[in-house]
C-alpha positions as CSV (number, residue, x, y, z in Angstrom):
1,X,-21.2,-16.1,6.1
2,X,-20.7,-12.6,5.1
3,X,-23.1,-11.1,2.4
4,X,-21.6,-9.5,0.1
5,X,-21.7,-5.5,-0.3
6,X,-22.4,-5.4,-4.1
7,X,-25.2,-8.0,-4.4
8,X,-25.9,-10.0,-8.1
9,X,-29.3,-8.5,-8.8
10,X,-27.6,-4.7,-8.0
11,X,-24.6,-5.6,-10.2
12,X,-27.2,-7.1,-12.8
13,X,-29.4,-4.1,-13.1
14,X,-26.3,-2.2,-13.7
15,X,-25.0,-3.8,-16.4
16,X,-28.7,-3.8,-17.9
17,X,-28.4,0.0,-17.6
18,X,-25.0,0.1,-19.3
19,X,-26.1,-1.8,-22.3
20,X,-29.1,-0.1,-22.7
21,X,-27.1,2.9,-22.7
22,X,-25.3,1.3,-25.5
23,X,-27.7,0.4,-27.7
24,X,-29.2,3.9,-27.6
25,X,-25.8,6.0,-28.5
26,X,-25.3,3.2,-31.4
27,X,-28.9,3.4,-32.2
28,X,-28.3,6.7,-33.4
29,X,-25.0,7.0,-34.4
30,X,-25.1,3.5,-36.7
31,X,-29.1,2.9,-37.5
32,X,-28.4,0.6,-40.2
33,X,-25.5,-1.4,-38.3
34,X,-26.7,-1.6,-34.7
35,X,-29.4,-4.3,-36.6
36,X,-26.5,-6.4,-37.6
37,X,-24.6,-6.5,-34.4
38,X,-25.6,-9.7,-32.7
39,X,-26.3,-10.3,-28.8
40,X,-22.8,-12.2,-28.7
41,X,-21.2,-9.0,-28.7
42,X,-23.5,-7.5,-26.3
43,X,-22.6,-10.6,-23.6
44,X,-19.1,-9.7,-24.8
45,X,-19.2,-5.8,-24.4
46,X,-21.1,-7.0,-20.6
47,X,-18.0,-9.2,-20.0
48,X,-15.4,-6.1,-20.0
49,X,-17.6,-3.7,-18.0
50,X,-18.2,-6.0,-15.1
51,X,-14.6,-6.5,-15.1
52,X,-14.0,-3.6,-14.6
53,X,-16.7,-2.6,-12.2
54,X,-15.2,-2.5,-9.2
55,X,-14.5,1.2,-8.3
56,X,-11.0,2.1,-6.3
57,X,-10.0,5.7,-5.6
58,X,-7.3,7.1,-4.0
59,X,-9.5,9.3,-1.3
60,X,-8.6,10.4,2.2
61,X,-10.5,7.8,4.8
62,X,-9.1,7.9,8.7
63,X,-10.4,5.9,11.6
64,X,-9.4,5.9,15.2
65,X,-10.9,2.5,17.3
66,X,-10.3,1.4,20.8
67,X,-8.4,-2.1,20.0
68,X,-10.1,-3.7,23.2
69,X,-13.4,-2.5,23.3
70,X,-13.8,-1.6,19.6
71,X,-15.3,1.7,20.5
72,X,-15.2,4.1,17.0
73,X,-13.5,7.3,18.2
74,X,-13.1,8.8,15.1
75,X,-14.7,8.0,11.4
76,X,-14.4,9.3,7.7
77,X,-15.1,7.5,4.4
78,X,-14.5,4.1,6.4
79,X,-15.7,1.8,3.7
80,X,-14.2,4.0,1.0
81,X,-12.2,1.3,-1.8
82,X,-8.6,1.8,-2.0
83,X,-5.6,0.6,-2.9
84,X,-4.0,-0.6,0.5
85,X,-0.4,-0.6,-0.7
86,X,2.1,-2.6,1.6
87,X,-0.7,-2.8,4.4
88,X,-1.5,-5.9,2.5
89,X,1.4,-7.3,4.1
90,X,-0.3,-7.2,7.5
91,X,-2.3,-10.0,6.4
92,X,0.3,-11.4,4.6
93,X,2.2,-11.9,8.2
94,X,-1.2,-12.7,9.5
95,X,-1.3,-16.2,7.5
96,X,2.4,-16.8,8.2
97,X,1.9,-16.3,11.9
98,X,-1.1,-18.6,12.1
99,X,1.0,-21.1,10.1
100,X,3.4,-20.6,12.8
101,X,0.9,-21.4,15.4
102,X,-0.6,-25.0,13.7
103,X,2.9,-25.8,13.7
104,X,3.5,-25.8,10.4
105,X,6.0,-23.7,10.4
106,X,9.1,-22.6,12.5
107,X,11.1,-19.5,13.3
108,X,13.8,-21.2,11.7
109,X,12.9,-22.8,8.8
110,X,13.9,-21.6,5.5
111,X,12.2,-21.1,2.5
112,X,13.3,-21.3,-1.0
113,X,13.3,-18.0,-3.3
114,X,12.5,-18.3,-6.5
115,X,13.0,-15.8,-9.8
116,X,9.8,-14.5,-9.8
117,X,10.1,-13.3,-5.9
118,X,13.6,-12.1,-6.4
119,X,12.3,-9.6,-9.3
120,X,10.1,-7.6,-7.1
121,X,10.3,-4.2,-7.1
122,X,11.5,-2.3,-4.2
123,X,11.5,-1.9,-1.4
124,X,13.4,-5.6,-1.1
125,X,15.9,-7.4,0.7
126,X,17.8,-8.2,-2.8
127,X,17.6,-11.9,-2.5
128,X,18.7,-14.0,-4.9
129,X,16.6,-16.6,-7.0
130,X,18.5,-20.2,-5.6
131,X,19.4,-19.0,-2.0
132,X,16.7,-19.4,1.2
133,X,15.3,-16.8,3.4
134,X,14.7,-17.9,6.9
135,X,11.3,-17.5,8.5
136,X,12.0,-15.1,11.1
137,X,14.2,-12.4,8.5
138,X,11.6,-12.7,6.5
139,X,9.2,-11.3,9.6
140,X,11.7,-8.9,10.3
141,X,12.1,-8.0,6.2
142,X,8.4,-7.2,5.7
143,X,8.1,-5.4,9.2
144,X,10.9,-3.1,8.8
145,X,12.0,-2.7,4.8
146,X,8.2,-3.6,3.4
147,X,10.4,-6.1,1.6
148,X,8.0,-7.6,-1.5
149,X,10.5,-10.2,-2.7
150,X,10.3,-11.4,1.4
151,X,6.3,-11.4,1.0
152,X,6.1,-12.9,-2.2
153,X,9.2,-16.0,-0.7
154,X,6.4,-16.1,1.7
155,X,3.5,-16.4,-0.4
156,X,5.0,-18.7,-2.4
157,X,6.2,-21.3,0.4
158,X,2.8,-21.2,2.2
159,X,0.3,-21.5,-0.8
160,X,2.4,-22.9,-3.4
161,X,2.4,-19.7,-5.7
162,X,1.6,-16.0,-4.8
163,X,-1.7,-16.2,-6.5
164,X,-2.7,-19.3,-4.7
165,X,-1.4,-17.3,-1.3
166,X,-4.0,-14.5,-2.3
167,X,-6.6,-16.6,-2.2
168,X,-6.3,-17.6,1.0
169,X,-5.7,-14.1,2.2
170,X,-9.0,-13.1,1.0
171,X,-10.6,-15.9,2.4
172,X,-8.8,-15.1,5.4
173,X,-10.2,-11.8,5.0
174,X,-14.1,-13.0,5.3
175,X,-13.4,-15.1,7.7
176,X,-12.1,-11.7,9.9
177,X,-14.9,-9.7,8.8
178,X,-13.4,-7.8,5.8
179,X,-16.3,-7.4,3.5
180,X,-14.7,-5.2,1.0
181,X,-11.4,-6.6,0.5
182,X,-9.6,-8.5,-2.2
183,X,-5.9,-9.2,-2.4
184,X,-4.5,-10.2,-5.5
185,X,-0.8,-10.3,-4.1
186,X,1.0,-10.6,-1.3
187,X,3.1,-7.8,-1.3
188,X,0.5,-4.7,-2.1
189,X,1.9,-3.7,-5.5
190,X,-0.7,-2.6,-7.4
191,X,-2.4,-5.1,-9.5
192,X,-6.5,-4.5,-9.3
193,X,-8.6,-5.5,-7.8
194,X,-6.4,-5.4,-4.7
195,X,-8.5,-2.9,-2.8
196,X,-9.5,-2.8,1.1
197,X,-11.3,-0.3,3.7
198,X,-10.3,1.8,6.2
199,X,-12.8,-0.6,8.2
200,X,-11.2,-3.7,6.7
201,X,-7.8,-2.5,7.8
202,X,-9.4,-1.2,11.1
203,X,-10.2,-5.1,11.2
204,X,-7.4,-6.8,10.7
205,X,-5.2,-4.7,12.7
206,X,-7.8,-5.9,15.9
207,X,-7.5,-9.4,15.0
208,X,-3.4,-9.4,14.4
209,X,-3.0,-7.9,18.0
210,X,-5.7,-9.7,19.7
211,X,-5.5,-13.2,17.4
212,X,-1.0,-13.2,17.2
213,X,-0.5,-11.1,20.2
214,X,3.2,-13.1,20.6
215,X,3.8,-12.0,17.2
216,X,2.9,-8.4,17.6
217,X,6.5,-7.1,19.3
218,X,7.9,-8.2,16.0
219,X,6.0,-4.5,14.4
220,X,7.7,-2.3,17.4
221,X,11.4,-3.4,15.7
222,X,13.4,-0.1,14.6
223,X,16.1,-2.0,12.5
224,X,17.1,-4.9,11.3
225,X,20.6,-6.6,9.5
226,X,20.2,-8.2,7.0
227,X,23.2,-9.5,5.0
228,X,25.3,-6.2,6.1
229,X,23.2,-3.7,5.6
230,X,20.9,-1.8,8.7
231,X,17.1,-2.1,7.4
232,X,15.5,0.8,9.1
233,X,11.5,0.7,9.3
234,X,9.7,2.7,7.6
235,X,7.7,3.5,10.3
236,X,8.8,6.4,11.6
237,X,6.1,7.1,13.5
238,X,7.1,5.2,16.5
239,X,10.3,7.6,17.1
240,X,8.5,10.4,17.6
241,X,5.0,9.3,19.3
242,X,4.5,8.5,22.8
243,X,3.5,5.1,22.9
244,X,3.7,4.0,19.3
245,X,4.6,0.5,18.7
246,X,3.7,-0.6,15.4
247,X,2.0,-1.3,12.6
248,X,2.7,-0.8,8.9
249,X,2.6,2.1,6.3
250,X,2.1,1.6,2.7
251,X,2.7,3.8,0.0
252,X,2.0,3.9,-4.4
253,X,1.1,6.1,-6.7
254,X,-2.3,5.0,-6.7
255,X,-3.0,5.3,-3.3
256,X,-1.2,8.2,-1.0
257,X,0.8,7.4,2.2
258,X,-1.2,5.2,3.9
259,X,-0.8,3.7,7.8
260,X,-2.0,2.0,10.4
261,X,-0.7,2.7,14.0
262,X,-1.1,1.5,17.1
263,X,-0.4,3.4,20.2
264,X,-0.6,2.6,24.3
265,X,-1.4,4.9,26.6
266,X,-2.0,4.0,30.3
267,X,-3.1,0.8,29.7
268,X,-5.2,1.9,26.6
269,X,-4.4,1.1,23.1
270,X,-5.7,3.1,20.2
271,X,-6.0,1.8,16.2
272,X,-5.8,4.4,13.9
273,X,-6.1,4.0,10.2
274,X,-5.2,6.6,7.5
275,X,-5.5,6.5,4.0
276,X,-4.5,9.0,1.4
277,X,-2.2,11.2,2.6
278,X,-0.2,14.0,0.3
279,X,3.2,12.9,1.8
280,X,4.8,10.4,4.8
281,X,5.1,13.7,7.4
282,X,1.4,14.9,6.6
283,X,-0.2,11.3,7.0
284,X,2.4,10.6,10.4
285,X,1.8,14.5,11.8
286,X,-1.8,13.5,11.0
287,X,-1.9,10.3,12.4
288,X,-0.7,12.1,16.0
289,X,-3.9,14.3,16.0
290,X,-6.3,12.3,15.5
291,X,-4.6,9.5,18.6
292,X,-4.1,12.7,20.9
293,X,-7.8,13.5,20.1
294,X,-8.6,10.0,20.5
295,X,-6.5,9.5,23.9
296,X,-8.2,12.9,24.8
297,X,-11.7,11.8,24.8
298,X,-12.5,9.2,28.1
299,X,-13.3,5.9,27.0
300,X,-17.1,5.3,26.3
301,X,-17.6,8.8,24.6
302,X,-18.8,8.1,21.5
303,X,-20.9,5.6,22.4
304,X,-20.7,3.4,18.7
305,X,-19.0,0.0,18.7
306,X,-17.4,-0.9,15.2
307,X,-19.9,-3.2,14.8
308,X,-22.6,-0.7,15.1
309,X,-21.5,2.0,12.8
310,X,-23.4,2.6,9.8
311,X,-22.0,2.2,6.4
312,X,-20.1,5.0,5.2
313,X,-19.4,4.8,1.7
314,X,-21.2,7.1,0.1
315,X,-19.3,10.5,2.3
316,X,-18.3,13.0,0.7
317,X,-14.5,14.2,0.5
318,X,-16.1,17.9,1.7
319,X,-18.0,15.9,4.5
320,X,-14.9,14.4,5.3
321,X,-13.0,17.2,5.7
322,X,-15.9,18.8,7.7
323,X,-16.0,15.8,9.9
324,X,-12.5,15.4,10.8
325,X,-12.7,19.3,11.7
326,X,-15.2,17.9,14.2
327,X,-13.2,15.6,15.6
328,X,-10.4,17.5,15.6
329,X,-12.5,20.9,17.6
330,X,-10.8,20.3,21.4
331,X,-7.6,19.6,19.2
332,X,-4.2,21.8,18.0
333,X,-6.9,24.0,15.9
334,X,-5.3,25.3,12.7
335,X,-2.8,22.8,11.9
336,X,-4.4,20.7,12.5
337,X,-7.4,21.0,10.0
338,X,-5.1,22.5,6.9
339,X,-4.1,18.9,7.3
340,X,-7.0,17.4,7.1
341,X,-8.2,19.7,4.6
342,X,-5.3,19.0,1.8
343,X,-5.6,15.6,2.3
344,X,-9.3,15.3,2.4
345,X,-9.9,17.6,-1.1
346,X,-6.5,16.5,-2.6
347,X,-7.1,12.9,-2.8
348,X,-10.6,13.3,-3.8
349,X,-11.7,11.4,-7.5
350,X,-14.8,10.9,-9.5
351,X,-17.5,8.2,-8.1
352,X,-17.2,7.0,-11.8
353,X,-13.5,6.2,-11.7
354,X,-12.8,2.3,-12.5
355,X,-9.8,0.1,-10.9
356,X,-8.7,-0.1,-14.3
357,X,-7.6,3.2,-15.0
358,X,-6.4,3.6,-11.6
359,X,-3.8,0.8,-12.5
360,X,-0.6,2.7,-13.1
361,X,1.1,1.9,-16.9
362,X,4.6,0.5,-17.3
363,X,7.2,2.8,-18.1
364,X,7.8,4.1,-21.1
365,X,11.3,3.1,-21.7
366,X,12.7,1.9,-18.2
367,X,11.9,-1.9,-18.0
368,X,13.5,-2.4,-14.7
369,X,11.4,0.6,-13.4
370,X,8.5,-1.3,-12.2
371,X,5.8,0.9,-10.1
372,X,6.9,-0.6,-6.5
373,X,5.7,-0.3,-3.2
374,X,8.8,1.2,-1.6
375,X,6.1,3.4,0.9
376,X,7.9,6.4,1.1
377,X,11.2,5.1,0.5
378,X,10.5,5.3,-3.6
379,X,13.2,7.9,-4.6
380,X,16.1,7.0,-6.5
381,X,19.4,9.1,-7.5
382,X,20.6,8.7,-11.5
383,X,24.6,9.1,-12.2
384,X,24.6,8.4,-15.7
385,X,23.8,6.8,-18.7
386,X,26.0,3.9,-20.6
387,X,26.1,2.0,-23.5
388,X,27.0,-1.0,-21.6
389,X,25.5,-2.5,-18.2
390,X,28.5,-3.6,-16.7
391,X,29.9,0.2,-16.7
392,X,26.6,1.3,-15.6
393,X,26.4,-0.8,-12.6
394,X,30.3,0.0,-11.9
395,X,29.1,3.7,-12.2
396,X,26.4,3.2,-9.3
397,X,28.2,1.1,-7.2
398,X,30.8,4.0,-7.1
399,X,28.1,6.4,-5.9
400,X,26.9,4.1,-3.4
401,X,30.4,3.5,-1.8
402,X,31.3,6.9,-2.3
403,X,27.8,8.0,-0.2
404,X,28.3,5.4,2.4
405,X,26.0,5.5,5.1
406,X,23.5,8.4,3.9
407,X,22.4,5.9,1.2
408,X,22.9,2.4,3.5
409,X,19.0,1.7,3.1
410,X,18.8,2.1,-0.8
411,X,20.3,-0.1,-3.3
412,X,22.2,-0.6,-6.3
413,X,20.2,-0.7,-9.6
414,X,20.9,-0.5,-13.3
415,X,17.7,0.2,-15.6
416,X,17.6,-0.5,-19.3
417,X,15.8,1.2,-21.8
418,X,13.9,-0.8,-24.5
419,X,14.1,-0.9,-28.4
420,X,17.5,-1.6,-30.1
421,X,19.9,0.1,-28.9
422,X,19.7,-0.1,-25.0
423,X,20.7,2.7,-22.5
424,X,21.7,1.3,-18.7
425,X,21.0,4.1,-16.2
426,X,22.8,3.6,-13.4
427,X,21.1,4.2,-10.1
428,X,20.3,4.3,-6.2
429,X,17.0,3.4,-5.5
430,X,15.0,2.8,-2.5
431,X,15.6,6.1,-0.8
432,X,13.7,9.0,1.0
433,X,13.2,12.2,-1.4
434,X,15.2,14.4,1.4
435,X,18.3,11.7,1.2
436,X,17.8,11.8,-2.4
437,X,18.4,15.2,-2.5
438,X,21.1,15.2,0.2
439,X,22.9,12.6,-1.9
440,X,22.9,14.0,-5.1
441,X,23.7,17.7,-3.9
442,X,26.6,15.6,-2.2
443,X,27.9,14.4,-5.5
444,X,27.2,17.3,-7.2
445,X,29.8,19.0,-4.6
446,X,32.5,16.4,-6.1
447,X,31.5,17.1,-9.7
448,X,30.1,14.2,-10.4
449,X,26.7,14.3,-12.2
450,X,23.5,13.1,-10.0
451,X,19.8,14.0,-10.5
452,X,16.9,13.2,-8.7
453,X,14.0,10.3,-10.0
454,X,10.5,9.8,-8.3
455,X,9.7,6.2,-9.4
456,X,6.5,6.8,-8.3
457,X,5.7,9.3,-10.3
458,X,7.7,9.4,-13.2
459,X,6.2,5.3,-13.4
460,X,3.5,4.9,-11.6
461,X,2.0,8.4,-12.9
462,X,3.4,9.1,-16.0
């Protein structure tokens, strides 16, 4: 049994601190009424700050581990809380595959998707609430387009609902090793506390190679078709490193680009993990330095097993960056550490910060604009604004035909405004920011109007 990092008696005297605190500030703002308040309100008022105790921030962490001998080549802010985005779905595929192996499940089966899968945000496959998804496009769904409504089909047909499925992750995740993880879904949308480690991820990446090594090739696929349309992964990583083969990115608001990768060289396979980073090119070019400087170093350097290195969550983003400069000394040399430098300061928040108000709001007026884990496919192109849905959605399914293949990975979506008199913007989403832009300045060229959205920021940060 693991013990947990945040023991009872710590989490105890904290909360006695807190209300103390309390009582003093009330003390002397409201003499007279702080006598009349009765201890019920104090358990109360003790209730809502351990809820929301748990601290996640959205702060650069990397990690670069040999997968077979679990030497540490490379370490910063490892045990670091964040939100882990769509690398939840490794674990998500984790669970399926070990179904898979108990025979349980097959390749071939197929599992019934309900409403509440089929309105996930994107990224998604667009299924249908009624139809089936079959086991192995749903592999090939997650792997590839970070589908949620393929996680959450899965979630629901192996634990009976996706909150029952979370449970089991996270109990999955002791069992591994992951002390300071929680899932909450299946997908990674943001819904605290689903928070995790660079460790954690370090972790569970070992265990999916070593643990579901058959299943492993199914990471390494470039695209997949999926009711017509080419699903290209969004790790693009793998096209341009020597050796890459997998595993997943993740990407929201909350949390940066995020990866993990996994790269063989001469017979040697490196894990790295990165969280935080400013854009998808900075965390990939980053990524590549720190496995160069990994694959650079001869194997028994360091000298530290995983299992052996201290805790590390009380480093500093400055120490960080310092750190990685370390690392990084034999390395590219400038680049190189400008990287690591806007990523390590940029991402840096407040100790004090709470999961709570790390939880992105709804949006203002865009129901259908929820904050979704599209990594960084989470662009969308507007061509207008209607009174009535039907034109909207004719409007964008224009665009999309007229766009053709620069747009083949996004989809067609119509978002309505609240209050009385609804607006249906007609959109593209689920694309790149450069095709996006290429898109639009596309239309713009046949004079039709287009502008630009980030869903992740103008929801998940507005």
């Amino acid at each position: 049994m693991v013990n947990s990092t945040f023991s009872s008696s710590s989490h105890a005297r904290q909360q006695d601190v807190k209300l103390s605190a309390c009582k003093v500030i009330l003390s002397y703002l409201f003499p007279a009424a702080l006598r009349r308040i009765t201890s019920s309100l104090f358990i109360i008022g003790a209730i809502v700050i351990a809820g929301a105790a748990t601290p996640a921030q959205a702060k650069y962490a990397s990690m670069v581990v040999d997968a077979d001998t679990g030497e540490v080549l490379h370490a910063v802010n490892v045990d670091q809380r964040n939100f882990p985005a769509s690398l939840t779905k490794i674990m998500t595929l984790y669970l399926l595959f070990d179904e898979l192996d108990s025979g349980h499940l097959h390749m071939t089966d197929r599992m019934p998707i309900s409403a509440h899968a089929a309105a996930q945000a994107p990224s998604k496959l667009g299924l249908e609430p009624g139809d089936s998804l079959k086991v192995e496009d749903a592999i090939l769904g997650i792997v590839t387009k970070s589908a949620n409504d393929a996680a959450v089909t899965v979630a629901e047909f192996i634990g009976g609902s996706e909150s029952g499925f979370a449970e089991k992750m996270t109990r999955k995740a002791r069992e591994l090793g992951m002390r300071q993880t929680e899932f909450r879904n299946a997908s990674g949308l943001p819904r605290p506390p689903n928070v995790s480690t660079a460790r954690d991820m370090m972790t569970l990446a070992r265990a999916m190679i070593h643990n579901h090594a058959k299943y492993y090739h199914y990471f390494s696929t470039r695209e997949f078709v999926y009711n017509g349309q080419v699903m290209r992964n969004h790790n693009h990583l793998m096209e341009h490193y020597t050796g890459a083969d997998g595993i997943k990115t993740g990407y929201i608001a909350a949390s940066g680009f995020n990866l993990v990768e996994s790269a063989k060289r001469d017979g040697r396979r490196l894990i790295g993990v990165v969280f935080g980073g400013q854009s998808a090119a900075a965390r990939d070019r980053h990524m590549a330095h720190l496995l160069d400087a990994a694959f650079a170093r001869p194997a028994g350097a360091s000298g530290v097993e995983m299992a052996q290195l201290p805790d590390q969550a009380e480093e500093s983003a400055t120490t960080a960056s310092g750190a990685a400069q370390q690392i990084n000394a034999d390395d590219t040399g400038a680049d190189t550490r400008a990287v690591m430098r806007a990523m390590a300061s940029a991402k840096a928040a407040p100790a004090a910060r709470k999961i709570a108000k790390a939880r992105p709001p709804k949006a203002a007026d865009d129901s259908d604009d929820a904050a979704g884990d599209a990594d960084e496919d989470n662009w969308a192109i507007q061509v207008g604004a209607y009174s009535q849905s039907a034109k909207a959605r004719s409007a964008a399914e224009a665009a999309f035909r007229k766009l053709g293949k620069l747009v083949a990975d996004g989809e067609v979506s119509v978002a309505r405004s609240k209050g009385r008199h609804h607006i249906y913007r007609a959109r593209v989403i689920g694309l790149p920011e450069n095709t996006a832009h290429k898109a639009c300045s596309r239309l713009n060229k046949s004079h039709m109007a287009c502008k630009v959205i980030n869903l992740g920021v103008n929801v998940a940060t507005k």
